[in-house]
C-alpha positions as a printed Julia matrix, in Angstrom:
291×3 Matrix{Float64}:
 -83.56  53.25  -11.33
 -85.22  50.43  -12.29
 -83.88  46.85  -11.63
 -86.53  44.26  -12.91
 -83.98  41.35  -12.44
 -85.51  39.26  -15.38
 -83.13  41.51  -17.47
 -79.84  41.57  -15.16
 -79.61  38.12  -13.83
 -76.01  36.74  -13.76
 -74.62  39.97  -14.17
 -71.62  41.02  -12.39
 -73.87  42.66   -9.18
 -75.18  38.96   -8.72
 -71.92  37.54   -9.29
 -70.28  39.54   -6.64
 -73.92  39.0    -4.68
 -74.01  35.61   -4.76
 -70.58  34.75   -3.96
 -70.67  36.38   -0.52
 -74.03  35.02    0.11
 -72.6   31.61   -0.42
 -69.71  32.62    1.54
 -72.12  33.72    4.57
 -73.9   30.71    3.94
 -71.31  27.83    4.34
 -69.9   29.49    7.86
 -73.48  29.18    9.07
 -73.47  25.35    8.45
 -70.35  25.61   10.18
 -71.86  25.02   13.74
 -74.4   22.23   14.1
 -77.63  23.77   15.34
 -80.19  24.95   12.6
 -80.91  28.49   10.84
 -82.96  30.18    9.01
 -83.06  32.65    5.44
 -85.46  35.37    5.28
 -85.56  37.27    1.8
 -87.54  40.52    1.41
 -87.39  40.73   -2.1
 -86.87  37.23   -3.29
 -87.74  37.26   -7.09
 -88.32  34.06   -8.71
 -85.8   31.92   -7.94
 -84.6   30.9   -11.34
 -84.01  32.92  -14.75
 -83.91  31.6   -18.09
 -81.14  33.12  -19.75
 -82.42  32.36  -23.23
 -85.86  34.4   -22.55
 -85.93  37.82  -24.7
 -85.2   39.53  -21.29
 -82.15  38.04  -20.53
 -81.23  38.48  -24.27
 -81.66  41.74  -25.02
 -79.18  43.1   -22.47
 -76.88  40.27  -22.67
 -75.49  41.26  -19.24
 -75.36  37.74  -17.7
 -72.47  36.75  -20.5
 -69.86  39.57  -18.99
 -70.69  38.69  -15.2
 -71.7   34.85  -14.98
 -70.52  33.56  -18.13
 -67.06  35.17  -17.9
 -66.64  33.87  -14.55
 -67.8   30.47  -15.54
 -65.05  30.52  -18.06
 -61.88  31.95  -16.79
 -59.38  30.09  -14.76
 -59.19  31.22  -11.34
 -56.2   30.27   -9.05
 -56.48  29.66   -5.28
 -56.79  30.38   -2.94
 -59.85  32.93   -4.41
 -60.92  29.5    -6.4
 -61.71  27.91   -3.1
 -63.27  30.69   -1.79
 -65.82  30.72   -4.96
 -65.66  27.43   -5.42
 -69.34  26.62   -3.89
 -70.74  29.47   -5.9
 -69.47  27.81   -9.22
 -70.75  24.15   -8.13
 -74.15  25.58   -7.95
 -73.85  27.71  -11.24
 -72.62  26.01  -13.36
 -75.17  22.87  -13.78
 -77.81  25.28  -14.88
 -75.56  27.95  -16.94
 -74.49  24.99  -18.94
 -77.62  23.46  -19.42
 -79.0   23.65  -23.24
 -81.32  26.01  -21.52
 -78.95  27.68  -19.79
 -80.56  29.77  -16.46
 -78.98  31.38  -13.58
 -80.12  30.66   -9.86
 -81.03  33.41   -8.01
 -80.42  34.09   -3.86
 -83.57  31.58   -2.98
 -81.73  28.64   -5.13
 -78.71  28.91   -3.71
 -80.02  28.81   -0.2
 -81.77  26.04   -1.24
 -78.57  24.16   -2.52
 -76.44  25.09    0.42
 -79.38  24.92    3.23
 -79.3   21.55    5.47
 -82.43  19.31    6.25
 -82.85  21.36    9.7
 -82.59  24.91    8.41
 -85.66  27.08    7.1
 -86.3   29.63    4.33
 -88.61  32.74    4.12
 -89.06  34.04    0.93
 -91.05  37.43    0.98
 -92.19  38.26   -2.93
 -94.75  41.38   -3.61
 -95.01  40.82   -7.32
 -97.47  38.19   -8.49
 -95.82  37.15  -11.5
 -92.75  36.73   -9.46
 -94.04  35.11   -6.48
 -95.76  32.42   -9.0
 -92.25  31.68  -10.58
 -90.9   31.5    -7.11
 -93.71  28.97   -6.2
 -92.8   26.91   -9.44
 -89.26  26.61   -8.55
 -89.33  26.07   -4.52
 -92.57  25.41   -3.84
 -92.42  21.45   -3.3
 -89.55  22.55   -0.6
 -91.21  21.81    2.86
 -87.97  23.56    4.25
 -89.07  26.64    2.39
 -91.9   29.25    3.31
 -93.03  31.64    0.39
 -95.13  34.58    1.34
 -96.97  37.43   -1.43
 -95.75  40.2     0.82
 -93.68  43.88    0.54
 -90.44  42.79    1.59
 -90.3   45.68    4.46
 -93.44  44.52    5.78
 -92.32  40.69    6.22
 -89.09  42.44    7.78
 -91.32  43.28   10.64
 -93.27  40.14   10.51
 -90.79  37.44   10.22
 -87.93  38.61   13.08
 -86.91  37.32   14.99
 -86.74  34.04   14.31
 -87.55  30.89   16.5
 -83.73  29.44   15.52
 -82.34  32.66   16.82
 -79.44  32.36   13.78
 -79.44  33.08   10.57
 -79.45  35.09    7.28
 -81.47  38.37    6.33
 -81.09  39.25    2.64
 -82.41  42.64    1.62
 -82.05  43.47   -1.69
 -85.06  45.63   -3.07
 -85.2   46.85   -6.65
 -84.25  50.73   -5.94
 -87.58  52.11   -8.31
 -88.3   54.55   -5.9
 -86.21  57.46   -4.95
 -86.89  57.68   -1.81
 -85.42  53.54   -1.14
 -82.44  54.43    0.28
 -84.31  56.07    2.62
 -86.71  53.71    3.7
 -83.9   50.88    4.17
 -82.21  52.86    6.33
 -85.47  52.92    8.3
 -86.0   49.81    7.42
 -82.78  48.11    8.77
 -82.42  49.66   11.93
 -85.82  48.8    12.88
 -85.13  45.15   12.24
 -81.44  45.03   14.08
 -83.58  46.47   17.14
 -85.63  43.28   17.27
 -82.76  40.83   16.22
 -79.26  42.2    16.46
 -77.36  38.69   16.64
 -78.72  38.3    13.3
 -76.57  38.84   10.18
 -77.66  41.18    7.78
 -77.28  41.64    3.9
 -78.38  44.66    1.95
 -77.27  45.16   -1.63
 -77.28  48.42   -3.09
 -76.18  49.85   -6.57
 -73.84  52.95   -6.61
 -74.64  55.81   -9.17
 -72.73  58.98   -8.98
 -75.66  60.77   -7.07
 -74.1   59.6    -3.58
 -77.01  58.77   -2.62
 -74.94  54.69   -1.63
 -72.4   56.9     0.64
 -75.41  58.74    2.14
 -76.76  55.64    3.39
 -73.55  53.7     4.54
 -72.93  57.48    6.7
 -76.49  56.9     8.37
 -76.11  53.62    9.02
 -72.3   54.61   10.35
 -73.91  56.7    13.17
 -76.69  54.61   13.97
 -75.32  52.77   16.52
 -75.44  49.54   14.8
 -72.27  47.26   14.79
 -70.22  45.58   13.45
 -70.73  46.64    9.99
 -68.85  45.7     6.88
 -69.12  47.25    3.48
 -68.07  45.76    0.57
 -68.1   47.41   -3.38
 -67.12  46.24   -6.65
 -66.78  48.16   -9.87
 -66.18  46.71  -13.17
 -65.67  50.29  -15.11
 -66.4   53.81  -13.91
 -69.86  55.03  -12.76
 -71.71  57.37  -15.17
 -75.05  59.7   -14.13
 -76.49  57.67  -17.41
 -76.29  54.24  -18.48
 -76.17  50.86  -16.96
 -74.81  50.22  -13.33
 -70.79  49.47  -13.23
 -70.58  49.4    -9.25
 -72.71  48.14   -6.4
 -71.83  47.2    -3.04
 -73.0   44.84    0.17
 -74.06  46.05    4.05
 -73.08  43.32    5.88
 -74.31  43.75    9.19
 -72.59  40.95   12.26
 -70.12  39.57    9.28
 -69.24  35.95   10.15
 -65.36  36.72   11.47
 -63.2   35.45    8.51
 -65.36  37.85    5.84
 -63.4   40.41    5.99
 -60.11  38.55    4.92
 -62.05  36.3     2.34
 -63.29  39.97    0.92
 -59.65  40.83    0.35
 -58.77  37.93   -1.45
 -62.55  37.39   -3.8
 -62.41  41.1    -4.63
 -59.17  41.43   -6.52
 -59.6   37.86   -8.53
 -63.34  39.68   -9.51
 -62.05  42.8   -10.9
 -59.21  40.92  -13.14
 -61.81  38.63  -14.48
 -64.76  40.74  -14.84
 -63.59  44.23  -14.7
 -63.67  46.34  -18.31
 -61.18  49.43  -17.38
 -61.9   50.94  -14.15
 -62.58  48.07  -12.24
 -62.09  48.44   -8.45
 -62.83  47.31   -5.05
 -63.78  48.33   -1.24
 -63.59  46.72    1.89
 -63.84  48.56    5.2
 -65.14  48.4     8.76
 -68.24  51.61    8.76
 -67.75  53.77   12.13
 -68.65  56.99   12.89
 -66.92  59.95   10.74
 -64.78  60.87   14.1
 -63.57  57.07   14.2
 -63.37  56.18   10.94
 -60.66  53.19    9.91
 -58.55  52.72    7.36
 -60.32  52.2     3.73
 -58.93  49.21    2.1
 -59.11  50.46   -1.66
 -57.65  48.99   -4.67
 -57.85  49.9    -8.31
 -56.37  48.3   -11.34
């Protein structure tokens, strides 16, 4: 699979993305002292949504756009609420452009708090210095995400954010963010942890939620969101989010962001998961919904 993002920002995966991420965000400026961001796989920052990328799939129009122009009722509106006040300046721009994870750190970030942005790909990483690089808050580093993993944990604030969220072009990435993961919870495990991941029919997404189940990590949350059903061929309908020490109201935020996103931006099919991974002999109670 591959997921050059030029082509797929704004679609629903970064809708549902994003929206947690915000989520995550705001409890962490809920206490005074300061945090930090570290993204592996950072991208550049912001996407113009009229470049022939962006236009030849269209995709951001059915995730972001819809969103941006639906009525949403609270208490889910409140809940989204910061994701929207951050979107919509730029989608309704007469360039319109989506902000990717490192912009809406930066929006939502306080004068105190830091960013690492890890970026392997040059043309990426000089689109990422473009848009953040006058930040002083903001640290960007040409590096493989895995390897500034190692590097950057943990950090000197002792809170924050870890976003993971590699491209999946190899086959063997599940894999290696298993590895990957674990290594880095060893070395910070007060830390809260984000991995996105798509789902294809090839269970290779369950796989990886069962190894991190017995790894002895905890708590873990995993949350999924379909817009139509999965096929072997063809774009990605359903993705989902490792969230690794969940700030304590997540869970209960999931249950009410993850209905009002399959009514608005599901196409037949659309469903949702929430549920608490434990070992297979322990397992709890799947919440599942499908309309």
């Amino acid at each position: 699979m591959n997921y050059r993002h030029d082509f797929h920002a704004g679609n629903f995966a970064d809708v549902f993305k994003h929206i947690f991420l915000t989520r995550i965000l705001a409890h962490l400026a809920e206490k005074p002292g300061a945090f930090r961001v570290v993204e592996t796989h950072a991208g550049g920052g912001v996407y113009d949504l009229s470049a022939p990328a962006a236009e030849r799939t269209a995709e951001w129009r059915g995730g972001a756009g819809r969103l941006s122009r639906s009525t949403l009722a609270s208490p889910a509106l409140d809940l989204i609420s910061p994701y929207l006040q951050i979107l919509s300046p730029l989608l309704n721009a007469d360039q319109p452009r989506y902000p990717g994870s490192p912009a809406i750190a930066r929006a939502l970030l306080r004068p105190h708090d830091r960013m690492v942005f890890c970026e392997f790909h040059p043309d990426a990483s000089k689109a990422l210095r473009r848009h953040m690089g006058a930040d002083r808050r903001i640290k960007i580093i040409e590096i493989d995400g895995y390897v500034g993993l190692k590097a950057y944990l943990p950090p000197v604030e002792r809170r924050g954010l870890v976003l993971i969220d590699p491209p999946f072009e190899d086959a063997g990435e599940f894999e290696r963010l298993s590895g990957a993961v674990a290594a880095a919870w060893r070395k910070w495990a007060t830390g809260i942890f984000v991995i996105w991941y798509p789902v294809k029919p090839d269970g290779g997404a369950a796989l990886f939620a069962r190894t991190l189940a017995k790894s002895g990590i905890r708590p873990i949350l995993r949350l999924e969101f379909q817009i139509s059903d999965p096929a072997l061929r063809g774009p990605l309908t359903r993705c989902g989010l490792i969230i690794i020490n969940p700030p304590y109201r997540l869970e209960a935020e999931a249950q009410l962001i993850l209905p009002a996103l399959v009514s608005l931006l599901g196409d037949g099919g659309g469903s949702h998961l929430a549920e608490w991974l434990a070992p297979e002999e322990n397992q709890p109670r799947n919440f599942w919904d499908r309309t």
